[in-house]
N, C-alpha and C positions, 0 to 999 in steps of 0.2 A: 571611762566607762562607768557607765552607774550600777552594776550588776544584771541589768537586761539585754537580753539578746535576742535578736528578729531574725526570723529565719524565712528571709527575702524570697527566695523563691517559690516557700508555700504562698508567704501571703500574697505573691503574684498570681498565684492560680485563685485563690481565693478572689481577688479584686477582679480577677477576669472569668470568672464562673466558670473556671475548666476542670475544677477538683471538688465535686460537692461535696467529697466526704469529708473534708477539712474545714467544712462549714457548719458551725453549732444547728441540729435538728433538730433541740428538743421544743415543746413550749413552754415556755418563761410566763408562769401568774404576772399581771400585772400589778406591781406593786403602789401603787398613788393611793386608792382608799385605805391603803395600809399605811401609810407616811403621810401623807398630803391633805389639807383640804387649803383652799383658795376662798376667800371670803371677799368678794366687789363692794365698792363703796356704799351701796343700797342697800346690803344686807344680804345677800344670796348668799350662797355657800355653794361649792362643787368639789367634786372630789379628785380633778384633775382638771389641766388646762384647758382640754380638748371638751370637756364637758357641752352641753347646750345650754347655751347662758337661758334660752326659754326655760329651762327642763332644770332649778336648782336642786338640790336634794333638800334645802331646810334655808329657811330667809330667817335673820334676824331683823329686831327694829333699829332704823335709824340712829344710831349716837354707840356710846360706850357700848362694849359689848361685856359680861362678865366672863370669866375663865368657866365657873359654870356651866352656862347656857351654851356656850363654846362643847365644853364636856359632855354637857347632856346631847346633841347633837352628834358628836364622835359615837357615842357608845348608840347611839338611838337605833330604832327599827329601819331604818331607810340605810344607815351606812349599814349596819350588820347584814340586810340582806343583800346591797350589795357585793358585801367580802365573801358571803358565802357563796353568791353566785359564782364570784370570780375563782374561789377557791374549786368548785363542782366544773368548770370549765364551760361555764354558762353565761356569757357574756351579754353585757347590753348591746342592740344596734350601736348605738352610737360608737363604740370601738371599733367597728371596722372600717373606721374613719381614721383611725389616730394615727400619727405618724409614728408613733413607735410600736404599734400592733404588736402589742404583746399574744396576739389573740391565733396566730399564726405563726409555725417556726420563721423564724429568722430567714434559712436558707430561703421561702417561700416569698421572702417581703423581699429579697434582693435581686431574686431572678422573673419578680412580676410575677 
């Protein structure tokens, strides 16, 4: 035993959507503009995978990139208003695409 213990028969009800109150409700901020960004060999930037490779938040140029411009980019007006968005519970379209929709409880994304 490694000190965990499952208790099999909720998360049976759980896996078969017969008990939703054993099912996390709340919404969870999506955390990726807060941890993440994703930078493609072109230069785009996004702020998660799921992002629209059309739609980057910020392009660098070709080649080296500095820690810097990297930084200024992190802190810049495009990522801050989307963490505040995301913070205000104001999400972009494009989230309601994501496979981990944070944008929606949980129990909602399991039972369609």
């Amino acid at each position: 035993s490694y000190g965990v213990s499952i208790n099999i028969e909720r998360l049976y009800h759980v896996l078969n959507e017969s008990d939703p109150e054993v099912v996390y409700k709340e919404k969870v901020p999506c955390p990726e503009p807060f941890n993440f960004m994703g930078i493609r060999a072109n230069g785009d930037i996004y702020p998660c995978c799921n992002w629209d490779i059309n739609d980057p938040l910020a392009s660098l140029a070709q080649g080296s990139y500095s820690v810097d411009e990297i930084l200024n980019i992190w802190r810049g007006k495009r990522w801050r208003d989307l963490r505040k968005s995301i913070i205000e519970d104001r999400y972009p379209e494009i989230c309601k695409k994501c496979m981990q929709n944070f944008t929606r409880p949980f129990y909602d994304v399991v039972t369609g």
